[in-house]
GUSEVO-175283 format. One record per residue (C-alpha): x, y, z. Coordinates in pm, 1 decimal, always signed. Example, Ala and Ser with C-alpha at 12.3 -4.5 7.8 and 13.67 -1.06 7.14 Angstrom:
<nodes>
[node [+1230.0; -450.0; +780.0]] [node [+1367.0; -106.0; +714.0]] 
</nodes>
This chain:
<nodes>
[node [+0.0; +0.0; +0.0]] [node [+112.0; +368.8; -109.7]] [node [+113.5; +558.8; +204.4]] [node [+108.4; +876.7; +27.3]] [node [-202.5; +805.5; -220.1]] [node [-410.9; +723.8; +9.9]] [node [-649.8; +933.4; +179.2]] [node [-633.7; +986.0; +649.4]] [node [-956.2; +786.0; +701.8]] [node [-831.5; +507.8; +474.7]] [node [-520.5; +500.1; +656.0]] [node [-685.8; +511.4; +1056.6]] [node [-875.0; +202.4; +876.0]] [node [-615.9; -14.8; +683.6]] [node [-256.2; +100.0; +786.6]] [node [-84.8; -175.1; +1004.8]] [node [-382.4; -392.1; +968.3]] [node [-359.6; -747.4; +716.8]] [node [-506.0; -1082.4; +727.7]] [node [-404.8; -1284.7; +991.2]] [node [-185.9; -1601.3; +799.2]] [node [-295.6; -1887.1; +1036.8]] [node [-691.8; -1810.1; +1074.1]] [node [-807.8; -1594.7; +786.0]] [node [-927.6; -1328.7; +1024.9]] [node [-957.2; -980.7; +884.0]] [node [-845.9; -828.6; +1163.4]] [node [-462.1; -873.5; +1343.1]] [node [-526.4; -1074.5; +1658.8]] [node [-397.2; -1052.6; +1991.8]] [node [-104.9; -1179.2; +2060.0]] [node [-76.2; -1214.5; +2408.3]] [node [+332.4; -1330.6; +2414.3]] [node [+604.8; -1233.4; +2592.3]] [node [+823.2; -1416.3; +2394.7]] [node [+902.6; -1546.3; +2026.8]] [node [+1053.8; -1837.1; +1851.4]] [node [+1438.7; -1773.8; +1767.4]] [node [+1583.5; -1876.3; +1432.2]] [node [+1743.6; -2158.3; +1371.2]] [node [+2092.0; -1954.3; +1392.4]] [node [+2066.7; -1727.8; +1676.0]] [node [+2438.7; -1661.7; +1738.3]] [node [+2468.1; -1326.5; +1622.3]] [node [+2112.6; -1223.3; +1712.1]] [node [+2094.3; -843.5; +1877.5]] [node [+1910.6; -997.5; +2195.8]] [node [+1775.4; -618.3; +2232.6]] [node [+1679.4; -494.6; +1916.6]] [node [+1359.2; -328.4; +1879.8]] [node [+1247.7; -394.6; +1534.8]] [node [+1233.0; -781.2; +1589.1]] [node [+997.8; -1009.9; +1756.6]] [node [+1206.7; -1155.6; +2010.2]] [node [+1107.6; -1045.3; +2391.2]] [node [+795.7; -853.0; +2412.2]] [node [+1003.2; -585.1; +2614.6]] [node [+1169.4; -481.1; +2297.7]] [node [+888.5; -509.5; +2118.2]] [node [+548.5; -731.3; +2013.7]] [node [+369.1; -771.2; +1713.9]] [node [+79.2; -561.0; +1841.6]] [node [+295.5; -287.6; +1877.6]] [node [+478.3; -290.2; +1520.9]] [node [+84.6; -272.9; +1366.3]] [node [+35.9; +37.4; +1609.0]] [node [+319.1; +183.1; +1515.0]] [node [+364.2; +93.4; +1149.4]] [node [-45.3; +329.4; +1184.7]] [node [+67.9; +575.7; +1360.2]] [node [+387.8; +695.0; +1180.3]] [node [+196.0; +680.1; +822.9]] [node [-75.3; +892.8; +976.6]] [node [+163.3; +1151.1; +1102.0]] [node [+373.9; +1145.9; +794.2]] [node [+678.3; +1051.4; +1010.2]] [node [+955.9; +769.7; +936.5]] [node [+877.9; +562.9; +1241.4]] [node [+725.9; +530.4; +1549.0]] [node [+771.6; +446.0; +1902.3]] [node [+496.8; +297.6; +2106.2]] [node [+526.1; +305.8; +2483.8]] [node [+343.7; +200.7; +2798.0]] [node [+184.6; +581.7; +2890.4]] [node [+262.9; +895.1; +2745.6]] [node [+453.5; +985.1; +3052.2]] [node [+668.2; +738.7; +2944.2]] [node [+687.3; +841.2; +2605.8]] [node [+790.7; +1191.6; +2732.7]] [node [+1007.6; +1076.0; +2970.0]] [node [+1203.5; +868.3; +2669.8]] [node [+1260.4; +1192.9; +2478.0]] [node [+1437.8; +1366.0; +2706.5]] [node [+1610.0; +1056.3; +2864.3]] [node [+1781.4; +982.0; +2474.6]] [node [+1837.0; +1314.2; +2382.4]] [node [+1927.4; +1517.1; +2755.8]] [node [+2246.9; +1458.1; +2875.2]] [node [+2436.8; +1613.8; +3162.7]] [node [+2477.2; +1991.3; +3158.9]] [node [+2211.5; +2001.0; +2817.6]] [node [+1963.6; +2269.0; +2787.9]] [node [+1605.8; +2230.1; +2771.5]] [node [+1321.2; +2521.3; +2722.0]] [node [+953.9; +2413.7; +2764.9]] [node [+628.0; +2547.6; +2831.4]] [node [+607.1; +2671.1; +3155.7]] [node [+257.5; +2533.4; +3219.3]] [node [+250.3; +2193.8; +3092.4]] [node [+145.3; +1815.4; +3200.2]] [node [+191.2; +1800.5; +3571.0]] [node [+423.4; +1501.6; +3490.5]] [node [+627.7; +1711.2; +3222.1]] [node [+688.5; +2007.8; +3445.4]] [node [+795.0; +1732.8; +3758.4]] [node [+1023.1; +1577.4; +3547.9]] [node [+1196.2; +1913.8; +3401.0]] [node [+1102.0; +2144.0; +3724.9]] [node [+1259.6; +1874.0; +3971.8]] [node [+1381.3; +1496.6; +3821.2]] [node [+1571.9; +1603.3; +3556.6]] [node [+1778.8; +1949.7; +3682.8]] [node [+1843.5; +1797.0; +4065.9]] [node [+1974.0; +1418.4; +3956.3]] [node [+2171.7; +1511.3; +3616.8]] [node [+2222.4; +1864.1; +3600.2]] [node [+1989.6; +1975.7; +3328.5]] [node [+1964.5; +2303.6; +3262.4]] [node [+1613.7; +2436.8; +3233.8]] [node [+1425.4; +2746.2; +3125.7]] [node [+1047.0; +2723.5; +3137.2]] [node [+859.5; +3030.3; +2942.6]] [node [+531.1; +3099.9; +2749.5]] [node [+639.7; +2932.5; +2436.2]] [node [+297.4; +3120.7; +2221.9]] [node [+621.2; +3379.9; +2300.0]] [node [+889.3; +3367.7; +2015.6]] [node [+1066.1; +3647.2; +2125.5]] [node [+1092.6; +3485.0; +2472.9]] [node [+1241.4; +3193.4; +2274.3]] [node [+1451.0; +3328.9; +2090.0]] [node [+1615.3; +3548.4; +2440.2]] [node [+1585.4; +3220.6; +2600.6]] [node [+1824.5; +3001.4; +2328.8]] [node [+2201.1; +2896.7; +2457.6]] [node [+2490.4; +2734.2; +2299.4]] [node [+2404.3; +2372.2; +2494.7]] [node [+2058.0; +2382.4; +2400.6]] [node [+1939.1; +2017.5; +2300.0]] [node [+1560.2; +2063.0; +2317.7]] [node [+1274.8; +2342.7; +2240.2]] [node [+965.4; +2110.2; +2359.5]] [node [+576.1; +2254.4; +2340.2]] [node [+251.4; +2139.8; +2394.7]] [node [-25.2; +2308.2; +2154.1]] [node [-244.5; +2319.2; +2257.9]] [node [-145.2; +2335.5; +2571.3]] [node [-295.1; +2150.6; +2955.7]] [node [-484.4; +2283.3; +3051.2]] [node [-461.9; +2654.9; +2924.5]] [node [-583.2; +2569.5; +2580.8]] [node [-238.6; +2810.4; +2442.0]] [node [-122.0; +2731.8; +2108.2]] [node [+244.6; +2787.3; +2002.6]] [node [+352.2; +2823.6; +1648.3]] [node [+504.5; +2536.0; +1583.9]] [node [+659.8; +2657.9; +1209.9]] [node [+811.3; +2967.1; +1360.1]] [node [+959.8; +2784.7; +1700.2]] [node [+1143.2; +2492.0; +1390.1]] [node [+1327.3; +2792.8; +1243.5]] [node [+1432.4; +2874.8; +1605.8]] [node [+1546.3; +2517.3; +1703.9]] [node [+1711.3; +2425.1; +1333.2]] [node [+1898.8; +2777.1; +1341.5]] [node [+2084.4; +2667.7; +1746.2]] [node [+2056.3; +2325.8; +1606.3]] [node [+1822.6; +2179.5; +1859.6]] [node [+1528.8; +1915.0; +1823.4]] [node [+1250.7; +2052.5; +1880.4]] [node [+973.6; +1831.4; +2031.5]] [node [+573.4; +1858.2; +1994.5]] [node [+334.9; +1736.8; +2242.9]] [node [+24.4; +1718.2; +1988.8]] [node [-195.6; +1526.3; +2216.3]] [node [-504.5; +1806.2; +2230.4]] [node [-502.0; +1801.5; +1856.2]] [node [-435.9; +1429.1; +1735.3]] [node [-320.9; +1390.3; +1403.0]] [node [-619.2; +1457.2; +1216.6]] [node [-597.4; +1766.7; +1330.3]] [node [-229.1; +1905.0; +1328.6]] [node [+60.5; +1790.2; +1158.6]] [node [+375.0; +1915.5; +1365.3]] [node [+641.6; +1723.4; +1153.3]] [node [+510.3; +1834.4; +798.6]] [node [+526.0; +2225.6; +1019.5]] [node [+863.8; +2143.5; +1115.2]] [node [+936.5; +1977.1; +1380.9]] [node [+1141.3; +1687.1; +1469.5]] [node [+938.7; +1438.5; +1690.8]] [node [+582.4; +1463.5; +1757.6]] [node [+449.7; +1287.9; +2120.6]] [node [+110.4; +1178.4; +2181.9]] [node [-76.6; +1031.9; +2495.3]] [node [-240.7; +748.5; +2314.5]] [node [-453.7; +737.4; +2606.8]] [node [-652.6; +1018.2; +2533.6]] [node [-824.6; +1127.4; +2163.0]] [node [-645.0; +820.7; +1995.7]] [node [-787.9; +554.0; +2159.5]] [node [-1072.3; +740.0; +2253.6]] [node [-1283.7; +511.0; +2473.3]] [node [-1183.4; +523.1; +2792.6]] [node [-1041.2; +184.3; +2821.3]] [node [-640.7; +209.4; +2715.7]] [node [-294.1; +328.2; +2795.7]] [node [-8.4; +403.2; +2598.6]] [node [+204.5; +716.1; +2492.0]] [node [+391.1; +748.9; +2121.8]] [node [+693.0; +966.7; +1942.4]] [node [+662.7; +982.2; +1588.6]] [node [+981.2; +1143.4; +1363.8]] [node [+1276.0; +1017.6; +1181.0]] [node [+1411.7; +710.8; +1198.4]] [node [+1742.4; +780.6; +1351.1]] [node [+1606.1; +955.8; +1621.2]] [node [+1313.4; +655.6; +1687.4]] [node [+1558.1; +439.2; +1725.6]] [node [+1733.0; +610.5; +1955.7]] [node [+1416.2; +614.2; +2171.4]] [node [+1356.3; +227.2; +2107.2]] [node [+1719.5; +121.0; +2213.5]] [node [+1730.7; +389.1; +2490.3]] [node [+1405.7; +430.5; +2684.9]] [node [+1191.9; +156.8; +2610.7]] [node [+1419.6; -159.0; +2561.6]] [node [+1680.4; -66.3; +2854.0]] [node [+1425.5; +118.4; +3083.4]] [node [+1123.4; -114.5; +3039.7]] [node [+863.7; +94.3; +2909.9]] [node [+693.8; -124.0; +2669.9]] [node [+330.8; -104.0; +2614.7]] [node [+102.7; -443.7; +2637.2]] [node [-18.7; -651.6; +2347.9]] [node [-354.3; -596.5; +2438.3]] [node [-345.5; -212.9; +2499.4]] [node [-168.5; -156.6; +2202.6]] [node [-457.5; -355.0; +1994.5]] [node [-745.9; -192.0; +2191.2]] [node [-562.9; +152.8; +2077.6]] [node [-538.9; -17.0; +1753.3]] [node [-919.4; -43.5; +1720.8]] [node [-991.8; +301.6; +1881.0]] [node [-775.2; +518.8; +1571.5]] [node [-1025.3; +384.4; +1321.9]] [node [-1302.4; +613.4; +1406.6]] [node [-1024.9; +908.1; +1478.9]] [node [-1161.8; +1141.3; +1174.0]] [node [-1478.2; +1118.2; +1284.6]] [node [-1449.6; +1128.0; +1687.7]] [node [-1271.9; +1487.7; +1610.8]] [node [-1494.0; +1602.8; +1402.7]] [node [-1801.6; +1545.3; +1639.8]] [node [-1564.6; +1646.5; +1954.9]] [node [-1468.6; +2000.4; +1776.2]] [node [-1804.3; +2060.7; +1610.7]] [node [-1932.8; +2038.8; +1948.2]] [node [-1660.8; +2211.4; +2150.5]] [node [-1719.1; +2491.2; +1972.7]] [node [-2092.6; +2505.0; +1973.7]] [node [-2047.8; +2508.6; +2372.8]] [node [-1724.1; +2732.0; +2398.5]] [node [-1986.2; +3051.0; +2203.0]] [node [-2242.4; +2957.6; +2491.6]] [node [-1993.3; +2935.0; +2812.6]] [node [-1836.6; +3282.8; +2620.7]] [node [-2216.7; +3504.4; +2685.7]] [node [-2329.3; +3352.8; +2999.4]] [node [-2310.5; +3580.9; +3252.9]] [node [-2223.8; +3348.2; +3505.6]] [node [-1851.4; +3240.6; +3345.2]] [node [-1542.3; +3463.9; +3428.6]] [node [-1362.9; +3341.8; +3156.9]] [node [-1347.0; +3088.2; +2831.3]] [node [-1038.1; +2959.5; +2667.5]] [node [-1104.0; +2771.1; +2347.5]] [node [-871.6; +2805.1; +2039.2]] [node [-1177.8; +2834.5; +1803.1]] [node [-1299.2; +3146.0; +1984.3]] [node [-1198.7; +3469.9; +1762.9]] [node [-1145.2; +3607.0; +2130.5]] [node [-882.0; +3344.1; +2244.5]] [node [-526.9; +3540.6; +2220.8]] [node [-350.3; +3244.7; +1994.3]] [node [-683.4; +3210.6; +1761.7]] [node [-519.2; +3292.0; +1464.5]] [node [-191.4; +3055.2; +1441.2]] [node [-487.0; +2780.0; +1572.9]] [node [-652.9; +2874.3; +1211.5]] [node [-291.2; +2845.2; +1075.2]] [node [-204.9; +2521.4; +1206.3]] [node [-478.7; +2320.4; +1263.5]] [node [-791.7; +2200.5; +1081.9]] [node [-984.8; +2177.2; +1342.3]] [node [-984.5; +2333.8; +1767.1]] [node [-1055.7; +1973.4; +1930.9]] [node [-1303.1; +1930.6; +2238.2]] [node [-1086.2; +2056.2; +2541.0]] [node [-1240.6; +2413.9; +2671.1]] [node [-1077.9; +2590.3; +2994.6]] [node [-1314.1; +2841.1; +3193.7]] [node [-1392.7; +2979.2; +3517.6]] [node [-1713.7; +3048.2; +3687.7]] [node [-1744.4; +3371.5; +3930.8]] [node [-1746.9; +3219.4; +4248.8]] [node [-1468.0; +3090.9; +4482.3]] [node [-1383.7; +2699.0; +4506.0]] [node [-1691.3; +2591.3; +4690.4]] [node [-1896.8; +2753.4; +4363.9]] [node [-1686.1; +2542.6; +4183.4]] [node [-1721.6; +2232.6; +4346.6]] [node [-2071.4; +2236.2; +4409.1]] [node [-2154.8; +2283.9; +4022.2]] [node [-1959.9; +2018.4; +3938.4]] [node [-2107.5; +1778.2; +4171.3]] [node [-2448.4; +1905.6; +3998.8]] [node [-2381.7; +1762.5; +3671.8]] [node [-2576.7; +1452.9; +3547.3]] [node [-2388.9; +1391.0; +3227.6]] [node [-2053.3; +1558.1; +3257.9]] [node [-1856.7; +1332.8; +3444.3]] [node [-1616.5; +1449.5; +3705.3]] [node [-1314.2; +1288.8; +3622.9]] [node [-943.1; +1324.9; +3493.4]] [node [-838.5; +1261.8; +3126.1]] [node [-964.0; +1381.5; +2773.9]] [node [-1039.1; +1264.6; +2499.0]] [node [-1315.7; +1025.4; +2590.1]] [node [-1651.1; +885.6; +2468.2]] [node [-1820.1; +1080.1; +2743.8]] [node [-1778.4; +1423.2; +2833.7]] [node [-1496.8; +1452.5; +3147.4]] [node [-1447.4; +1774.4; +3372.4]] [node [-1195.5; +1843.5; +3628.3]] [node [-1178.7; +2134.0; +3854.8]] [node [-789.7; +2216.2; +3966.7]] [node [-789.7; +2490.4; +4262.1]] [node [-575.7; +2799.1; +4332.6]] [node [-346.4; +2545.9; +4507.2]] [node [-191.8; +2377.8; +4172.6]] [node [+177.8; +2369.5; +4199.0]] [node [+215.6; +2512.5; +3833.4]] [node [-9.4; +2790.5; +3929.5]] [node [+217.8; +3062.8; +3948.3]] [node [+308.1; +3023.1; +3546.1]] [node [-59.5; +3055.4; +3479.3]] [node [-236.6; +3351.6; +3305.1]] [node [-400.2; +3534.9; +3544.5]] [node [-731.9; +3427.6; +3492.5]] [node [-626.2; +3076.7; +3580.0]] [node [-482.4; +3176.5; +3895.2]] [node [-858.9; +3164.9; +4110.6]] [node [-888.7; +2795.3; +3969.4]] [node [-1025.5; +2670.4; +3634.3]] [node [-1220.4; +2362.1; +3530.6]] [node [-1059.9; +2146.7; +3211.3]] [node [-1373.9; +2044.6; +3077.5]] [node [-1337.4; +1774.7; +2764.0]] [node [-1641.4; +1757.7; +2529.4]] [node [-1738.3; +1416.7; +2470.0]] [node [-1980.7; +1247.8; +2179.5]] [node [-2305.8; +1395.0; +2357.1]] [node [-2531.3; +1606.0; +2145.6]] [node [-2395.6; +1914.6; +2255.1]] [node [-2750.2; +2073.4; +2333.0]] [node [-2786.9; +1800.6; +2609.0]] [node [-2435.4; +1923.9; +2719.4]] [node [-2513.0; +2289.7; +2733.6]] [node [-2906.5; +2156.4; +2914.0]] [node [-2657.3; +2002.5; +3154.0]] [node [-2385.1; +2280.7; +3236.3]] [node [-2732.4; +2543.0; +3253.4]] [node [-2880.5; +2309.7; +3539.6]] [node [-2554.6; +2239.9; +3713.8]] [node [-2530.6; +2668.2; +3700.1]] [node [-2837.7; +2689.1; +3861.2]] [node [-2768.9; +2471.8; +4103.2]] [node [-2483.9; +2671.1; +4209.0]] [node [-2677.9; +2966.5; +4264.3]] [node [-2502.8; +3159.6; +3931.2]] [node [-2818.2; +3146.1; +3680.1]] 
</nodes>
């Protein structure tokens, strides 16, 4: 099959998929093995090489359909599947950080992301690290040193919604000759394409809008092949982070409906971002696909699409908040995106990452992910859950 004739949807449905040899079955079963037969010479076998079915640790056959999917529908040269997408994080900047490297990130990020770079990473091997609002170039560009290794963004970003330009930050990186790295999770690949815009690996959270049920973990870094295999030899063979046959095939199954879960999760998004935006009880909105949210424009630029992930605020302190999220009959009051059902999470003025947040975030926000719900029975729920609270 021509990877480049054929259309996204075809490939969510056919990449990395085949008949299965022994059964006839049209779709790849599980196999649930942690190890394979040797050949008949195995003398000079690489006992840790990742691209061959020895030891499920370095890799299964599960996991070479994922990622044989997942590189053809981010346009990259290979893939790297992984247990979480903490781990798949954590890989990058294990391979490509060493002692005394620089490293500039978005200064509000993943919880895990900022640990690893706020604490982990500078206390045990002297990293050197400069976190900044990365939707700032010019802050960038001031921020740039001769030992810097990695520019790595999220856009959009957790849970402020900000959206970096990810074109303008390669020229940055390429000209200091760093990699820079793209956490594209809010977007999935139907929606942005950071390697075609210029960047050098591209990480998702398979957990979350990939999978998109619910049921699955896993984490992913797309890019060049010399760089995968970096990340194969380096973080998931010798530190163990290998992701299970059967999470990898329920991920498998989940990427098929991909186009059409982020259609219905941005059509609806949006619909509800324009009503949280004129209710008078909401102190603030941030959606990409609002004309009023400050990045709007490079969203347009970059991505097809503003996915189903809307930050706001109500007016009211945190027992407001609380109690109108315990009103809510379908929104369900839980962590993660990217689900069937619609998830909400309210994070207090407590957060540890608070300090790096715009100001409107600073009172406490809710990260509220639109699910598959008509999104009037959404916006019925959030207007009785507002009344509940004593704001309607």
């Amino acid at each position: 099959m021509d990877q480049e004739k054929i259309a996204f949807r075809t490939k969510c449905v056919h990449t990395g998929n085949g008949i299965d040899k022994e059964t006839g079955s049209i779709r790849r079963p599980i196999t649930m093995a942690n190890s394979y037969r040797l050949p008949e010479d195995a003398s000079t076998l690489n006992w840790s090489d990742p691209n061959q079915l020895v030891y499920t640790r370095n890799t299964s056959a599960n996991q070479i359909y994922l990622q044989e999917k997942l590189a053809a529908l981010e346009g990259g040269e290979d893939c790297v599947v992984l247990g979480t997408g903490v781990a798949a994080l954590a890989g990058v900047f294990f391979t490509f950080l060493d002692q005394n490297a620089h490293i500039i990130c978005s200064n509000v990020s993943y919880v895990a992301v900022y640990r690893l770079l706020h604490e982990y990473f500078p206390d045990k091997y002297g990293v050197e690290v400069t976190l900044l609002d990365t939707a700032n170039l010019d802050e960038i560009k001031k921020a740039v040193r001769p030992n810097t290794k990695i520019i790595h963004i999220e856009t959009p970003g957790n849970p402020t919604t900000r959206v970096s330009d990810i074109a303008e930050i390669a020229k940055i990186a390429k000209a200091v000759g760093a990699l820079l790295t793209v956490d594209s999770t809010f977007a999935s690949p139907f929606l942005q394409r950071p390697l075609e815009l210029g960047a050098d690996l591209v990480i998702h959270s398979l957990t979350k809008y990939i999978n998109g049920h619910g049921d699955a973990m896993g984490g992913a870094v797309i890019g060049g092949k010399e760089l995968i295999d970096k990340i194969k030899r380096q973080a998931m063979v010798n530190l163990g982070g290998a992701i299970s046959p059967f999470n990898a095939w329920l991920i498998m199954r989940g990427v098929v409906t991909l186009p059409l879960r982020m259609k219905q999760h941005s059509e609806s998004a949006l619909k509800i971002a324009h009503f949280l935006e004129e209710h008078p009880a909401i102190a603030f909105v941030a959606y990409p696909g609002l004309a009023s949210h400050p990045q709007h424009e490079i969203a347009k630029k970059q991505m097809t699409m503003f996915s189903g992930v809307i930050s706001f605020g109500l007016k009211g302190d945190v027992n407001i908040h609380n109690k109108f999220v315990n009103s809510l009959n379908l929104i369900v009051p839980a962590v993660s995106i990217g689900h069937d059902e619609s998830l909400i999470v309210y994070t207090g003025p407590t957060d540890e990452r608070n300090h790096f947040y715009p100001e409107e975030f600073k009172n406490g926000h809710l990260r509220f992910s639109v699910g598959l719900e008509e999104a009037d029975d959404i916006i019925n729920d959030l207007k009785q859950a507002l009344k509940k609270a004593g704001l309607l």
